[in-house]
Each structure stands twice: as C-alpha cells, then as structure tokens.
PDB file of N, CA, C and O in Angstrom, chain B, residues numbered from 101:
ATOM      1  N   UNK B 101       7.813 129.553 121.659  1.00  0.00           N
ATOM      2  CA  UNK B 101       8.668 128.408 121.829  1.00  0.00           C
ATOM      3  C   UNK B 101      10.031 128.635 121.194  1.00  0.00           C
ATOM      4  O   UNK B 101      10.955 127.911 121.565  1.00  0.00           O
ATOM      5  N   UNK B 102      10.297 129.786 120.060  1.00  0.00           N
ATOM      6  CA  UNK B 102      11.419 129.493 119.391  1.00  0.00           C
ATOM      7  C   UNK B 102      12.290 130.551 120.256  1.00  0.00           C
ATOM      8  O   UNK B 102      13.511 130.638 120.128  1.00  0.00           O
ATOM      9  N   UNK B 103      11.489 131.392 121.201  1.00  0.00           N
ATOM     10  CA  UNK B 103      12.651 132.421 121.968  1.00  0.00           C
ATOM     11  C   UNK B 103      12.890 131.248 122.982  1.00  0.00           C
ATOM     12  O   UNK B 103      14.054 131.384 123.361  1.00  0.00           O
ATOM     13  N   UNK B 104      12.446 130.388 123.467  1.00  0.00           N
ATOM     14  CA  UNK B 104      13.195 129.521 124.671  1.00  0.00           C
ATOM     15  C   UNK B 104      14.069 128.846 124.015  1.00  0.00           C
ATOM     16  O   UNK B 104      15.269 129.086 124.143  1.00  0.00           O
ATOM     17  N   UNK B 105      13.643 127.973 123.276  1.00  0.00           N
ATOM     18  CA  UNK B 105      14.724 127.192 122.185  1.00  0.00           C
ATOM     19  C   UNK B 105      16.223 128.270 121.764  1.00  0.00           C
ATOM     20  O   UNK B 105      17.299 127.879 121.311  1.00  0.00           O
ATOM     21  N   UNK B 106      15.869 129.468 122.051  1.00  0.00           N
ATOM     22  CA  UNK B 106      17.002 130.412 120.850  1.00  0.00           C
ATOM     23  C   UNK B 106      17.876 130.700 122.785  1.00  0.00           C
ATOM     24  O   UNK B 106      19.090 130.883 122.701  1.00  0.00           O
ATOM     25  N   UNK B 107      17.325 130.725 124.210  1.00  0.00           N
ATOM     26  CA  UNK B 107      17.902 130.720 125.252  1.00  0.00           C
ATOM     27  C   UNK B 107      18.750 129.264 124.914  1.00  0.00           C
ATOM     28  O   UNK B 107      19.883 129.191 124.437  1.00  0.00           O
ATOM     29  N   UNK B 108      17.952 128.255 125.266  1.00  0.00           N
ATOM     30  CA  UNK B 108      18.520 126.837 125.733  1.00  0.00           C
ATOM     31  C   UNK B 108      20.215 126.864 124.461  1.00  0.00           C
ATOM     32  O   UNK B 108      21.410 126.660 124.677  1.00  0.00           O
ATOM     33  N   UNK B 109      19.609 127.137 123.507  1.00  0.00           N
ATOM     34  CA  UNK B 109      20.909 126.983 122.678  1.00  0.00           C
ATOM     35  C   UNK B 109      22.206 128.068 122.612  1.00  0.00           C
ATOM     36  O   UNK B 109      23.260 127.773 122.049  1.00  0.00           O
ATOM     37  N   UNK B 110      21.966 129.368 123.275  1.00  0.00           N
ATOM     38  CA  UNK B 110      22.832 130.315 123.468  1.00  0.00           C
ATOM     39  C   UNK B 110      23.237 130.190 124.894  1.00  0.00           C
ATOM     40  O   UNK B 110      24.125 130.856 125.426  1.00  0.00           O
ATOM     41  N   UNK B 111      22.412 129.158 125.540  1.00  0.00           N
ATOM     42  CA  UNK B 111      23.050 129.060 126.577  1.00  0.00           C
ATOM     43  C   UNK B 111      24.716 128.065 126.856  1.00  0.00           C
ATOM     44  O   UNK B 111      25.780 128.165 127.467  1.00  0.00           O
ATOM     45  N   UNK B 112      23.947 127.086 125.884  1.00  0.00           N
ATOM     46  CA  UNK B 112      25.191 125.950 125.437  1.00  0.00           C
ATOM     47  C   UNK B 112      26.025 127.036 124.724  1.00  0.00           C
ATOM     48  O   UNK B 112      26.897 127.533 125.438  1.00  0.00           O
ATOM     49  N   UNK B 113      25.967 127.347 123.892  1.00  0.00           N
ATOM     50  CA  UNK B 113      26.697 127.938 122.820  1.00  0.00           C
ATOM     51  C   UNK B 113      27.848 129.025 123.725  1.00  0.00           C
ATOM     52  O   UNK B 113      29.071 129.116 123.623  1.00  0.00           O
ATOM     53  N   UNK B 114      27.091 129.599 124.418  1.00  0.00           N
ATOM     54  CA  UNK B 114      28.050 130.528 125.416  1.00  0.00           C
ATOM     55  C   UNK B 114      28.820 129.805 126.157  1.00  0.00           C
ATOM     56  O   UNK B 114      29.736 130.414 126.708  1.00  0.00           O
ATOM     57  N   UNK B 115      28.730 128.613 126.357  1.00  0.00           N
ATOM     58  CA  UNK B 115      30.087 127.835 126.942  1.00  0.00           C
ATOM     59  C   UNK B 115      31.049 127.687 126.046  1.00  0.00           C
ATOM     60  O   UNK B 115      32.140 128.257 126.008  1.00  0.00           O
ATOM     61  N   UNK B 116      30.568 126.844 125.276  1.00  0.00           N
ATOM     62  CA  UNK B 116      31.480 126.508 124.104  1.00  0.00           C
ATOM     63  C   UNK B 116      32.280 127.504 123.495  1.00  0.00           C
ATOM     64  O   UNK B 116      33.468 127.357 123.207  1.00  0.00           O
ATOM     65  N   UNK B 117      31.604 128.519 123.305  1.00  0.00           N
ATOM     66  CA  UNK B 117      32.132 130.023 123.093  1.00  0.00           C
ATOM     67  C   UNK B 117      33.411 130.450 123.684  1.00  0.00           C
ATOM     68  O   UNK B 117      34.425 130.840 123.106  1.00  0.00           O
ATOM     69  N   UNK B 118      33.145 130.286 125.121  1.00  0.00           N
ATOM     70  CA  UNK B 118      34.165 130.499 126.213  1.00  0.00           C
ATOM     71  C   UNK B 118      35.134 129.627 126.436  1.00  0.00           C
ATOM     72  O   UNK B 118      36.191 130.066 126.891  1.00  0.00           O
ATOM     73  N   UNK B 119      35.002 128.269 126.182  1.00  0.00           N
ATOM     74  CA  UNK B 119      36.169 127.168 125.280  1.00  0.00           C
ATOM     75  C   UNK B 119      36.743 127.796 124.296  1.00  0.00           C
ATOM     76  O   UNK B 119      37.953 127.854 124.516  1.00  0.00           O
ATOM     77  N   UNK B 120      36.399 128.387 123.134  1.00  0.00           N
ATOM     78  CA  UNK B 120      36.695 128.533 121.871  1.00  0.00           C
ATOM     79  C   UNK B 120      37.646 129.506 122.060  1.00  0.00           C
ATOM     80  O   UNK B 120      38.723 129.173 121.567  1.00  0.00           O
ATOM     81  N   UNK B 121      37.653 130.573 122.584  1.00  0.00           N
ATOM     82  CA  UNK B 121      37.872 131.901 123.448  1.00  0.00           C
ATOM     83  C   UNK B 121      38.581 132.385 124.224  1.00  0.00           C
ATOM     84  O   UNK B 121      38.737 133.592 124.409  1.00  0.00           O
ATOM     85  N   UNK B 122      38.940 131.775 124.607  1.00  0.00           N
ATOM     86  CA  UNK B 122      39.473 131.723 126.232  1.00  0.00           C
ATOM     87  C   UNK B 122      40.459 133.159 126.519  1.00  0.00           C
ATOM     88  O   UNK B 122      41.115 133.517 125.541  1.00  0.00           O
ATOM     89  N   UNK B 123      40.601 133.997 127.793  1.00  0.00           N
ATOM     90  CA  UNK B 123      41.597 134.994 127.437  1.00  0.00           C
ATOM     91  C   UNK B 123      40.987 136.147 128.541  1.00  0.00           C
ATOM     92  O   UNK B 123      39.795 136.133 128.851  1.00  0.00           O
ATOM     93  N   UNK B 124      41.776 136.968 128.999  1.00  0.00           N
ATOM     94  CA  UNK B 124      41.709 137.739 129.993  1.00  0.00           C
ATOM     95  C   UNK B 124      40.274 138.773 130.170  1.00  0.00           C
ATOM     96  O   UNK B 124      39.539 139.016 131.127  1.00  0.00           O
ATOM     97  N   UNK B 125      40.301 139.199 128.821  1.00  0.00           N
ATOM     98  CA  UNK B 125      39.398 140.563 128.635  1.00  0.00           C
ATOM     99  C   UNK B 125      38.056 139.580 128.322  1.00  0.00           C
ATOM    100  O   UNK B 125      37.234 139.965 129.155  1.00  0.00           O
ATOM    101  N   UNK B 126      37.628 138.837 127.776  1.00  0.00           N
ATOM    102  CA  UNK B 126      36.394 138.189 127.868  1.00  0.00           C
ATOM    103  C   UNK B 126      35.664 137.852 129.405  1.00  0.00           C
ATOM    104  O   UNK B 126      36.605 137.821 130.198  1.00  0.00           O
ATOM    105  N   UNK B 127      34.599 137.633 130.015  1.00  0.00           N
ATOM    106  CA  UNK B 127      34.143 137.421 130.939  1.00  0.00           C
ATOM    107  C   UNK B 127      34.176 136.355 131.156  1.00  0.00           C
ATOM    108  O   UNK B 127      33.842 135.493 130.344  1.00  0.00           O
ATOM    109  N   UNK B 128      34.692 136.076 132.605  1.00  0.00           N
ATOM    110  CA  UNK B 128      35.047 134.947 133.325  1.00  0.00           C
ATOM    111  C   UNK B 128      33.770 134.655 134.591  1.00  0.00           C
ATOM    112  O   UNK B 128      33.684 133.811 135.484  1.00  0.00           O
ATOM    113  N   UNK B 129      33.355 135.186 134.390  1.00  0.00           N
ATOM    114  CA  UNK B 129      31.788 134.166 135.087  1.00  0.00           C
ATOM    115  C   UNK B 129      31.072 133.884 134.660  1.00  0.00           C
ATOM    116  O   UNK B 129      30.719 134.421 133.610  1.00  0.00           O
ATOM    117  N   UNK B 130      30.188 132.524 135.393  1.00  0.00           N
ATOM    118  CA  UNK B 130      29.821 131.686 134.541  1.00  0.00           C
ATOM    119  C   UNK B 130      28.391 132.334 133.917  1.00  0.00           C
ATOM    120  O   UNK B 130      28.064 132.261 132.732  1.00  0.00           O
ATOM    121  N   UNK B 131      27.433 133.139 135.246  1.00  0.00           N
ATOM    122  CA  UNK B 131      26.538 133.706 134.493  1.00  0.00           C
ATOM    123  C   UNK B 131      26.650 134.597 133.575  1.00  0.00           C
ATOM    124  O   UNK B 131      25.708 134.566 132.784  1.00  0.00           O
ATOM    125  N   UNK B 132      27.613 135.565 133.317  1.00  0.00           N
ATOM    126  CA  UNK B 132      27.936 136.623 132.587  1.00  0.00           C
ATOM    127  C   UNK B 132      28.484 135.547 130.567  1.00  0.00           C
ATOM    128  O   UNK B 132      28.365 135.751 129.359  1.00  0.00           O
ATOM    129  N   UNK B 133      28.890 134.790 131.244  1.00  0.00           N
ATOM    130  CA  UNK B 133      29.170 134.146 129.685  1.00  0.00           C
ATOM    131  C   UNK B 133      28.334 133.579 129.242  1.00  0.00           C
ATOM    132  O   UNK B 133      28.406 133.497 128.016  1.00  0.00           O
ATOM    133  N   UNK B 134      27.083 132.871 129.918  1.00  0.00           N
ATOM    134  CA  UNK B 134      26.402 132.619 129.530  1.00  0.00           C
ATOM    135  C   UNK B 134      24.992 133.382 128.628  1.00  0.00           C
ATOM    136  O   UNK B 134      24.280 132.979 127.708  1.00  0.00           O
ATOM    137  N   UNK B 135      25.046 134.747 129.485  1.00  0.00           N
ATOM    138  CA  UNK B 135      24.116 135.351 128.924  1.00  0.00           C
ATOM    139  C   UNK B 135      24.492 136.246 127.419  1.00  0.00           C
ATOM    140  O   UNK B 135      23.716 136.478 126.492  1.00  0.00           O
ATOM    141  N   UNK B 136      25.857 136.617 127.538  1.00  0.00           N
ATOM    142  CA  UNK B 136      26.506 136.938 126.246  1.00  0.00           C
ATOM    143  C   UNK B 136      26.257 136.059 125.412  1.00  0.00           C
ATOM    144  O   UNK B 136      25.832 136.634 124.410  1.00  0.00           O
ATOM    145  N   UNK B 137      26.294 134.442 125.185  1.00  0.00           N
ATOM    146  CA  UNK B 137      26.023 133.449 124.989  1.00  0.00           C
ATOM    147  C   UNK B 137      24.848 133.722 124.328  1.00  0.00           C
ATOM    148  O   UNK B 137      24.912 134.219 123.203  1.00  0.00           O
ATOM    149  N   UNK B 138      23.857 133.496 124.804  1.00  0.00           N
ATOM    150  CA  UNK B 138      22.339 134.257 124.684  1.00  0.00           C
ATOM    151  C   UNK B 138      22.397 135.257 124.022  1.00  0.00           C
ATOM    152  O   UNK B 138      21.404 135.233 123.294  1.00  0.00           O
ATOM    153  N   UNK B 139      23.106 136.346 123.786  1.00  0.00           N
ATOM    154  CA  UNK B 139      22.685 137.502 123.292  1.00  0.00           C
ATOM    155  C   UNK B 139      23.065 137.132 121.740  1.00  0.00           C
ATOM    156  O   UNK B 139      22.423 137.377 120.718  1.00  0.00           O
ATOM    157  N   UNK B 140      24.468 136.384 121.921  1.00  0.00           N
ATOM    158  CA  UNK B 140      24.849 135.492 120.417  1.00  0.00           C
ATOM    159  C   UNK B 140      23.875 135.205 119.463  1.00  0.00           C
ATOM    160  O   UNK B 140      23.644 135.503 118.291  1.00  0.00           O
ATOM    161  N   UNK B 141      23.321 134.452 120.449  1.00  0.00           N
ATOM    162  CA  UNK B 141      22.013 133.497 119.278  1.00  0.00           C
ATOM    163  C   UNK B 141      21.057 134.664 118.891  1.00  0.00           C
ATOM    164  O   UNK B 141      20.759 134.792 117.704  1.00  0.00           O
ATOM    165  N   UNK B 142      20.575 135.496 119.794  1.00  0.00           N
ATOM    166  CA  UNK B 142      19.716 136.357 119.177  1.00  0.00           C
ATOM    167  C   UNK B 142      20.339 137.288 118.471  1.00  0.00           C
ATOM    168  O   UNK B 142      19.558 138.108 117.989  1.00  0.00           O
ATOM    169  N   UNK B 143      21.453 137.465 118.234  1.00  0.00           N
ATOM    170  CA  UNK B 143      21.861 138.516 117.131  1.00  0.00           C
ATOM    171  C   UNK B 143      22.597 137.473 116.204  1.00  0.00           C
ATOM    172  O   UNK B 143      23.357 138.009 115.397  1.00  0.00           O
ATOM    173  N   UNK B 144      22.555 136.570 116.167  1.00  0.00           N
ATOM    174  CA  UNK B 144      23.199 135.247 115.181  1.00  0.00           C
ATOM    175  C   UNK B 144      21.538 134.905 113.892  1.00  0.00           C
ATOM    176  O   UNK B 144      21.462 134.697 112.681  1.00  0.00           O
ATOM    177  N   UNK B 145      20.298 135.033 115.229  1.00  0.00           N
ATOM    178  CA  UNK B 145      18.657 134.672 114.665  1.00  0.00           C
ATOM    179  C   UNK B 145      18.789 136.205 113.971  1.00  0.00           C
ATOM    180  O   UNK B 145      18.762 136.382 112.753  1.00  0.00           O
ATOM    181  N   UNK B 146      18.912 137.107 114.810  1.00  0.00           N
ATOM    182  CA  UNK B 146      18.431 138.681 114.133  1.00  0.00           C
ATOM    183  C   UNK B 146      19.231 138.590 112.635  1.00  0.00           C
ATOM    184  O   UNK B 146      18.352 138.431 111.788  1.00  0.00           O
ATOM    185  N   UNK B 147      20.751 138.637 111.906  1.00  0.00           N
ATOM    186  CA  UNK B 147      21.424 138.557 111.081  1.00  0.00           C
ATOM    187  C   UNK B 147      21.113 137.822 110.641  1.00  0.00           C
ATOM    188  O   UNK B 147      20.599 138.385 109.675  1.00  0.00           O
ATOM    189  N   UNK B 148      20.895 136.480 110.443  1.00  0.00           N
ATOM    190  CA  UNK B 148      20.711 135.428 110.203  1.00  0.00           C
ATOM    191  C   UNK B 148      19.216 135.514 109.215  1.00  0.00           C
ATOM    192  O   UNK B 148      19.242 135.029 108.083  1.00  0.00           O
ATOM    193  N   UNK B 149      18.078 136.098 109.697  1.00  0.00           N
ATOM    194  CA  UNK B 149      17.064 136.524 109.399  1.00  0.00           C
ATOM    195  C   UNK B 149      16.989 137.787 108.305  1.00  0.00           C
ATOM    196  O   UNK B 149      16.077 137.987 107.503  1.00  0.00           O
ATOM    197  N   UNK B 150      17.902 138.388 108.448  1.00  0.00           N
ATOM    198  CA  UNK B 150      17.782 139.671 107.971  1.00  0.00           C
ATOM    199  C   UNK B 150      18.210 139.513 106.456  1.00  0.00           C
ATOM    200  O   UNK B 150      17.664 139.922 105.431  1.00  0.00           O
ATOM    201  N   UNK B 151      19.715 138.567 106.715  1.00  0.00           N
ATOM    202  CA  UNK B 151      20.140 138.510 105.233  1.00  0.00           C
ATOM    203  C   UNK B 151      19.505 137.288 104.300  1.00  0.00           C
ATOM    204  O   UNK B 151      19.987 137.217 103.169  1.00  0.00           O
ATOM    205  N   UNK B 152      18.461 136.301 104.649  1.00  0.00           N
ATOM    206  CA  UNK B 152      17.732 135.422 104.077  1.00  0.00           C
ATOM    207  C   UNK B 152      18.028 134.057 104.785  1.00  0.00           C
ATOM    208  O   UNK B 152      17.130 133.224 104.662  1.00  0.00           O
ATOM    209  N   UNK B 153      19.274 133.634 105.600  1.00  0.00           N
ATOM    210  CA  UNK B 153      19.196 132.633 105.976  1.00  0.00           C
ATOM    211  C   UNK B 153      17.802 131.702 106.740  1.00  0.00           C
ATOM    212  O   UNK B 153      17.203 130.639 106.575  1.00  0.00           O
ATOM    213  N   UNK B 154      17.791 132.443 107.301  1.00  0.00           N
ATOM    214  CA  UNK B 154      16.277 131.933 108.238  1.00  0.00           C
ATOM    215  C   UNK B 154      15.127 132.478 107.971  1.00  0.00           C
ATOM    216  O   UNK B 154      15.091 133.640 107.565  1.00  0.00           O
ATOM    217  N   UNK B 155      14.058 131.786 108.139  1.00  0.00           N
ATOM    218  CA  UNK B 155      12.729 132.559 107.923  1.00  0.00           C
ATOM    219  C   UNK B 155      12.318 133.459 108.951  1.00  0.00           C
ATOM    220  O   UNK B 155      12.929 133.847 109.947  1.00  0.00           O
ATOM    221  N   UNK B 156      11.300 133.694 108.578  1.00  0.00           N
ATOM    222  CA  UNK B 156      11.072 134.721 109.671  1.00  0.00           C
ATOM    223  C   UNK B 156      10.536 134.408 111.397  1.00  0.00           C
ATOM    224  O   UNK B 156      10.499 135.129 112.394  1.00  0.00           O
ATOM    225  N   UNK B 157      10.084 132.639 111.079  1.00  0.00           N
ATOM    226  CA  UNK B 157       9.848 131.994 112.700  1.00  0.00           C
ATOM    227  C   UNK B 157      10.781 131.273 113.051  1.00  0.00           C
ATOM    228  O   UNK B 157      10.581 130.430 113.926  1.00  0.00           O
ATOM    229  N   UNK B 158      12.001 131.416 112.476  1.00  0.00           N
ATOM    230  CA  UNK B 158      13.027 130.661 112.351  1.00  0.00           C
ATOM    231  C   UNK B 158      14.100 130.905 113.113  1.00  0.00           C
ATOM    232  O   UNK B 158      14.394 132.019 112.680  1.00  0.00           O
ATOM    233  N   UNK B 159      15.116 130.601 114.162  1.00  0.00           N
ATOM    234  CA  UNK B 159      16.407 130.424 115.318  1.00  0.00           C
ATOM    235  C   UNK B 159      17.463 130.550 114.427  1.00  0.00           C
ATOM    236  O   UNK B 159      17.358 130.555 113.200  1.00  0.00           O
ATOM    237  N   UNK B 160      18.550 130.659 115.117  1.00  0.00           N
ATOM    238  CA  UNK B 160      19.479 130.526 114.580  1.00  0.00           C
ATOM    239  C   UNK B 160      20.023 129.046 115.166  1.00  0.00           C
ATOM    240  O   UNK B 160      20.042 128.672 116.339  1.00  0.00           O
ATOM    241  N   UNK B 161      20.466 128.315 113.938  1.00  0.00           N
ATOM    242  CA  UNK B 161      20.975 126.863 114.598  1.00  0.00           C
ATOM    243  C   UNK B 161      22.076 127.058 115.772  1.00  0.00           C
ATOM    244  O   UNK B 161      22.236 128.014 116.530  1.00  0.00           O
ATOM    245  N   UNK B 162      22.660 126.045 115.688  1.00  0.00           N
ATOM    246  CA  UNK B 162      23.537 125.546 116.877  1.00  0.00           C
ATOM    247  C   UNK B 162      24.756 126.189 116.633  1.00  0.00           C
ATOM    248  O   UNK B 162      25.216 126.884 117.539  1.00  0.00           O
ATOM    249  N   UNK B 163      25.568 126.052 115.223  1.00  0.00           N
ATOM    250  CA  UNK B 163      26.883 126.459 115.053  1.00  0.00           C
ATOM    251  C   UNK B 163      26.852 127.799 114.829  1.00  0.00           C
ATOM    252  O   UNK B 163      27.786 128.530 115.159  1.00  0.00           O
ATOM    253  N   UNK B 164      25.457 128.344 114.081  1.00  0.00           N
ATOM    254  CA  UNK B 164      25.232 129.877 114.506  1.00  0.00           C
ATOM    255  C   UNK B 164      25.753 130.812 115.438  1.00  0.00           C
ATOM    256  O   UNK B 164      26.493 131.788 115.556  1.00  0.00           O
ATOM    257  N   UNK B 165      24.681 129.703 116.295  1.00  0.00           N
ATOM    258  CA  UNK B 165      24.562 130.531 117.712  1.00  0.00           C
ATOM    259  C   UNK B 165      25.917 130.513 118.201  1.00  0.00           C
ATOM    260  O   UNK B 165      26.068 131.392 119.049  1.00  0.00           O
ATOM    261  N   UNK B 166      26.997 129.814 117.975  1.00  0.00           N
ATOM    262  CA  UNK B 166      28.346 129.553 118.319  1.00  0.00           C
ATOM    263  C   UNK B 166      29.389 130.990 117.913  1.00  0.00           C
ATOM    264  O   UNK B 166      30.138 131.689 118.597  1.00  0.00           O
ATOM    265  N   UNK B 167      29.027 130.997 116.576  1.00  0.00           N
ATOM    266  CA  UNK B 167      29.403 131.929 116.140  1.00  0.00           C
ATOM    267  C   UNK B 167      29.309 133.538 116.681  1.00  0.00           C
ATOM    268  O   UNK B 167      30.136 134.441 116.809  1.00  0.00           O
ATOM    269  N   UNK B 168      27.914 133.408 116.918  1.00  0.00           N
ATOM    270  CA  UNK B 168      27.259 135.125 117.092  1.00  0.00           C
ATOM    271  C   UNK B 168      27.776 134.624 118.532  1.00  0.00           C
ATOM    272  O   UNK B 168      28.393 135.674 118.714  1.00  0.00           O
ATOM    273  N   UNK B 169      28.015 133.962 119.601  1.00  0.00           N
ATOM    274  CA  UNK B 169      28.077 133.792 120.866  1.00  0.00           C
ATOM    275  C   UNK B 169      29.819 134.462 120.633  1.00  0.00           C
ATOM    276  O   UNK B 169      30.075 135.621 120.958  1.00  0.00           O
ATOM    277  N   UNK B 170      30.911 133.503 120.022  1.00  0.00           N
ATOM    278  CA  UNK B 170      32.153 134.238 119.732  1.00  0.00           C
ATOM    279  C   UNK B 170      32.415 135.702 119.189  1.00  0.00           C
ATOM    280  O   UNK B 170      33.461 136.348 119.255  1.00  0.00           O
ATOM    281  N   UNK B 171      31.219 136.052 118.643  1.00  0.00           N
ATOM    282  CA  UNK B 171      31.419 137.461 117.654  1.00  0.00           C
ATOM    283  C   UNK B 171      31.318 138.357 119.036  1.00  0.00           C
ATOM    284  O   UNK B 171      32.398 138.791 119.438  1.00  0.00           O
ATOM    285  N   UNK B 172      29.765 138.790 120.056  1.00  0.00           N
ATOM    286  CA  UNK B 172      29.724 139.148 120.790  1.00  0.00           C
ATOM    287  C   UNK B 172      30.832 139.076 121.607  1.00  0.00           C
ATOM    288  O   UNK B 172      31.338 140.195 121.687  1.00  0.00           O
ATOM    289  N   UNK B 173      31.650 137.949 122.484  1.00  0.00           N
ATOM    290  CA  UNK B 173      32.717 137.778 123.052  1.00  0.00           C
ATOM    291  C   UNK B 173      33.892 138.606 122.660  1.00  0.00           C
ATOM    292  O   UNK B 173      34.609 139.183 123.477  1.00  0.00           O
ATOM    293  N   UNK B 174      34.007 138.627 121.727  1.00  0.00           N
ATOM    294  CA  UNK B 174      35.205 139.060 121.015  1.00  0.00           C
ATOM    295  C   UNK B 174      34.514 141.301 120.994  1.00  0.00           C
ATOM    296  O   UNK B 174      35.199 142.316 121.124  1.00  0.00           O
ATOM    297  N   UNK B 175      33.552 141.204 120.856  1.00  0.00           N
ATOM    298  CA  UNK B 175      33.461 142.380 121.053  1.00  0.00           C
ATOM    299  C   UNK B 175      33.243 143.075 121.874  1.00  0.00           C
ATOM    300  O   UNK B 175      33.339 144.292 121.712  1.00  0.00           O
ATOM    301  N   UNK B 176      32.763 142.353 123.386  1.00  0.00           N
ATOM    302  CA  UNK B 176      32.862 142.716 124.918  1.00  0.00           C
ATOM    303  C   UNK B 176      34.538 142.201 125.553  1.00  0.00           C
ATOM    304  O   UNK B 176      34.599 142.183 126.783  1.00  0.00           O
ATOM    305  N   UNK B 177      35.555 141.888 124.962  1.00  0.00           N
ATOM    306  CA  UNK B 177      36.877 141.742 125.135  1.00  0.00           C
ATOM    307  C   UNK B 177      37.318 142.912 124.767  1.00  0.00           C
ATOM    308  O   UNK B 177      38.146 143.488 125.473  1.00  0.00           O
ATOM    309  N   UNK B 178      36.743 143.601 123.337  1.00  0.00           N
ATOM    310  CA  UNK B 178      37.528 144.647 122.540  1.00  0.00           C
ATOM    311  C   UNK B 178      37.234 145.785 123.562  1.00  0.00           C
ATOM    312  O   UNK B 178      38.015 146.494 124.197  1.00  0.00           O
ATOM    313  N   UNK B 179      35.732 145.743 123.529  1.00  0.00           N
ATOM    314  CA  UNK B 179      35.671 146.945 124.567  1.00  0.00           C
ATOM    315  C   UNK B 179      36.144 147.228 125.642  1.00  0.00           C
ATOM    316  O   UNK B 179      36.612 148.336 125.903  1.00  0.00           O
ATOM    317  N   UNK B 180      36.081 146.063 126.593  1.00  0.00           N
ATOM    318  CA  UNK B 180      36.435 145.758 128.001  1.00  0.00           C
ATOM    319  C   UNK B 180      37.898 146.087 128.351  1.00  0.00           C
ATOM    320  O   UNK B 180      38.392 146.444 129.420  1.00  0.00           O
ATOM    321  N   UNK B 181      38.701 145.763 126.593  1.00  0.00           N
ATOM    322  CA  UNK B 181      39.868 146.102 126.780  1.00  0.00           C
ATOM    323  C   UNK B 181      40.551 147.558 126.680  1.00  0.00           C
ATOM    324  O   UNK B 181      41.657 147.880 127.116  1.00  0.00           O
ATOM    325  N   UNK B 182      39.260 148.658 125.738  1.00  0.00           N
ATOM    326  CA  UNK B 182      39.125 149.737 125.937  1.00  0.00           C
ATOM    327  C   UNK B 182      39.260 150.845 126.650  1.00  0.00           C
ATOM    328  O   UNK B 182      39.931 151.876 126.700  1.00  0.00           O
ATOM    329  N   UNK B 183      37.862 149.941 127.519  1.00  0.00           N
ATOM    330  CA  UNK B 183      37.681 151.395 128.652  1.00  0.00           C
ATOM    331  C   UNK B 183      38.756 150.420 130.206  1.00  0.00           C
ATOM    332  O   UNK B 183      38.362 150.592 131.359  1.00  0.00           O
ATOM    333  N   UNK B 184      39.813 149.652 129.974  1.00  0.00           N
ATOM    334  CA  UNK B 184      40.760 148.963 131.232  1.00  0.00           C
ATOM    335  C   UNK B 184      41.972 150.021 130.956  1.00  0.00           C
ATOM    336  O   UNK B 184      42.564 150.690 131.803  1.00  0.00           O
ATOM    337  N   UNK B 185      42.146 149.999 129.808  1.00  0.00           N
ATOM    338  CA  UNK B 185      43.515 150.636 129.038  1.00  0.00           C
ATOM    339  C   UNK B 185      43.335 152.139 129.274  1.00  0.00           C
ATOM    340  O   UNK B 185      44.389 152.750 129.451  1.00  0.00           O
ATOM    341  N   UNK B 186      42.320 152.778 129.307  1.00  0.00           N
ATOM    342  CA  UNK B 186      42.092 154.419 129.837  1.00  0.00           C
ATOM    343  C   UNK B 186      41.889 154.612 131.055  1.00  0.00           C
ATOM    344  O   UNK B 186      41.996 155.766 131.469  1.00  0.00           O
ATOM    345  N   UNK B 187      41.512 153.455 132.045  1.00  0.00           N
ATOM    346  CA  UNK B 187      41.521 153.994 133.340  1.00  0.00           C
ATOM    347  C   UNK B 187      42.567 153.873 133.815  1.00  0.00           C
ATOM    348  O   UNK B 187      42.350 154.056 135.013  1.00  0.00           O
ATOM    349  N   UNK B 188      44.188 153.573 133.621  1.00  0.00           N
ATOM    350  CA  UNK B 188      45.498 153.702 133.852  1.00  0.00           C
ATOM    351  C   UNK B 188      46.009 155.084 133.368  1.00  0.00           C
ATOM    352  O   UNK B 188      47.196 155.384 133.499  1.00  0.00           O
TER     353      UNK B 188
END
C-alpha cells in the first residue's frame, strides 16, 4: 500500500514540480513529468529513509515528494541540456 500511496503522491507532486519549474530543458509532457514526479518521491522515500527521516515502512510526505520531484527535474534539465549542447 505504501508503494501506491508513494505513486498517487509523486504523481501530484510532479505537477506541482513542473509549476515550480517551469523552463525549456525540463520535460514538457504531461506523462513524462509525471513519472519523473514519481521517481521524486521514491528517491525523496529512498534518502529520506536512509538518513533517519522515515522509518523503514515509511513514504516520503507530500512536500518531500515535491522536493525530490524538483531535484530529479532539475537534473534531467542539466542533462538534457548536456547531451542538446553537443549535438550542435
């Protein structure tokens, strides 16, 4: 139950994310932000877990998941902006 719960909330979170965000090199569709979104929360739960915040059956909350949803974003922009800038 807590991996659906850790979807439903990275799913929100990946919008909001993409509000927060906004900008060329980040992904502009809606499924693609959403699932980055998703990947947020589970590496927001994974960190989150690792350094003591959460227990071990434990999600990452809401503003978490916001966070790890922007962190990811920001690091599929960096890249994206990477490998755009070498194929010129």
């Amino acid at each position: 139950m807590e991996i659906l719960w850790t979807i439903i909330i990275g799913f929100v979170a990946g919008i909001i994310a993409k509000f927060i965000m906004p900008g060329d090199k980040e992904p502009s569709g809606f499924i693609l932000t959403t699932i980055l979104g998703i990947v947020g929360a589970f590496v927001a739960t994974f960190i989150g877990q690792a350094v003591g915040w959460y227990g071990p059956n434990e999600g990452a909350r809401f503003i978490g998941s916001i966070v790890g949803a922007c962190v990811v974003l920001a690091i599929y922009g960096f890249i994206a902006g990477r490998t755009s800038s070498r194929s010129l």
